[in-house]
N, C-alpha and C positions, 0 to 999 in steps of 0.2 A: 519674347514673353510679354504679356498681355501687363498690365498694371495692376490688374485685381491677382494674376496669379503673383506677381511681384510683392504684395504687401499680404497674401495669405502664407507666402514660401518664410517673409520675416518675423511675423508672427507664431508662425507650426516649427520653425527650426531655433527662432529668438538667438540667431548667434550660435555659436558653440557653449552657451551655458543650460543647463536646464532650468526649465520654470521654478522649479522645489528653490534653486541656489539661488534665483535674484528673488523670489519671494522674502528667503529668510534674510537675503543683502539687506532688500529694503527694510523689513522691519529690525535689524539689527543697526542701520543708518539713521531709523527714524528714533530709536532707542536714546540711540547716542545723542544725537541732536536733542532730545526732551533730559537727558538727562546729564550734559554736558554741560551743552549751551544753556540751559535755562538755568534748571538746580547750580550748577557748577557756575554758570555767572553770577548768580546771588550770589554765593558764598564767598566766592572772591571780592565782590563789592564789599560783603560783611566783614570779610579778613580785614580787607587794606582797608575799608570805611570808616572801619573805629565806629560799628552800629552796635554793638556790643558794651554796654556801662558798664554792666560788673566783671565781667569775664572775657575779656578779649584773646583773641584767636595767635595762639605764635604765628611768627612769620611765616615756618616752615607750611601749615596748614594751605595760606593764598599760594603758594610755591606749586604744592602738591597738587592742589586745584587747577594752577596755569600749567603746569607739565602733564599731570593725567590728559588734559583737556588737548592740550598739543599732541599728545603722544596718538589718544582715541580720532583726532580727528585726521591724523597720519593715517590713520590703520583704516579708515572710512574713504579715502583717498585710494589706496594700495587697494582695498576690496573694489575699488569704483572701474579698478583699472586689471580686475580679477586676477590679482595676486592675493590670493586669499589665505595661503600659508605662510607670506612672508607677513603678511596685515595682520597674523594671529597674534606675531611679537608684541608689535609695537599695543597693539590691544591688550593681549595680559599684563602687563607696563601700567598703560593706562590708566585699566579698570585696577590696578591694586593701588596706585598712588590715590585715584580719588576716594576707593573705599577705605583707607586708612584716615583718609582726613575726616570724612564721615564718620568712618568710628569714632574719630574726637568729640565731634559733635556730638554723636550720640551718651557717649560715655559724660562730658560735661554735665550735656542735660540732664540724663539720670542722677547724677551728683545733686549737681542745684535743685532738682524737683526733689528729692531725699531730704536735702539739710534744708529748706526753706518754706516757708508757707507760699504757697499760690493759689491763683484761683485754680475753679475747676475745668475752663478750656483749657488751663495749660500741663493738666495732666497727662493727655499722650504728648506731650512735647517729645519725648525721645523718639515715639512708634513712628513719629512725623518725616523725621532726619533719619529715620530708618529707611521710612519707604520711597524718600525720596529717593535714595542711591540705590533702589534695587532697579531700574531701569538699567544703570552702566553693568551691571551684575548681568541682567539680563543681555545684553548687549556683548557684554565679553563670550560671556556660554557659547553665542550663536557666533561670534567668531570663531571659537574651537570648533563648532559645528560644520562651518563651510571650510576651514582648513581638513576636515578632517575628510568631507566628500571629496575637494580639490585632490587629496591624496590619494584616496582612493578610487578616484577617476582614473588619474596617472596611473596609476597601478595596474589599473585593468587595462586601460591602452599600451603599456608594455608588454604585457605578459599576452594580448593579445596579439601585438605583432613577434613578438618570440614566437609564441606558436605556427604563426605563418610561415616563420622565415624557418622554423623545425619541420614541419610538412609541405614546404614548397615541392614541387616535382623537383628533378636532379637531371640533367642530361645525360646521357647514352654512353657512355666511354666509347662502345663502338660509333657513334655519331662523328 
């Protein structure tokens, strides 16, 4: 086999995955990483930094941040390596411990923008810390997504070699 047919064969067959399922990998990895790694390291700095004067973050909050973040970046790992139903776990894991810590954030905010006078940038302060976490939100969904094709792949490669091995020919008795 020629070299050009060799990198067209890797490109038109990409492996045993389909295009659709490392499409949604990558932007469910890219997800993760914008909304881990970055949101989710601020807020860990902000936990443990003591950047917070008036209202600082329980401990539990930088916890939830390093374990979501651990857990997501397990599940980014496990899909790298197209275990995409076992990556679903450690993803919904993930994506719930850092959306609960987010809901803190957000629920705080709303509080202190209620009881306090501010100015007027810091009115969407809550929409802010909302949308920052909708990336991992995003991110988890499309993990369901490719566990659920993964499974459904499975499914049809068994049920079609069932079929085969139920319609194979059968030898002769008299043979």
């Amino acid at each position: 086999m020629s070299k050009t047919a060799a990198k067209k064969k890797v490109f038109a067959a990409g492996g045993k995955e389909p295009l659709a399922m490392r499409i949604i990998k990558y932007l469910m990895l890219s997800l993760f990483g914008y909304g881990v790694v970055f949101w989710g390291g601020t807020g860990v700095l902000a936990a443990f930094g003591s950047s917070f004067d008036d209202f600082s973050p329980p401990a539990w909050i930088g916890f939830a941040l390093i374990g979501g973040a651990a857990a997501l970046i397990a599940a980014g790992v496990l899909s790298w390596r197209r275990l995409n139903i076992i990556a679903f776990f450690p993803a919904a894991l993930g994506t719930a411990a850092v959306l609960a810590a987010a809901g803190w954030f957000v629920k705080t905010a709303r509080y202190e923008l209620e009881n306090r006078v501010v100015s007027n940038d810091l009115l969407d302060l809550d929409k802010h810390y909302m949308y920052r976490a909708l990336p991992v939100l995003a991110g988890g969904v499309l993990a369901l997504v490719l566990a659920i094709m993964q499974a459904a792949r499975r499914i049809r490669k068994k049920r079609k070699e069932q079929n085969e091995r139920d319609n194979a020919p059968v030898r002769s008795i008299v043979d």
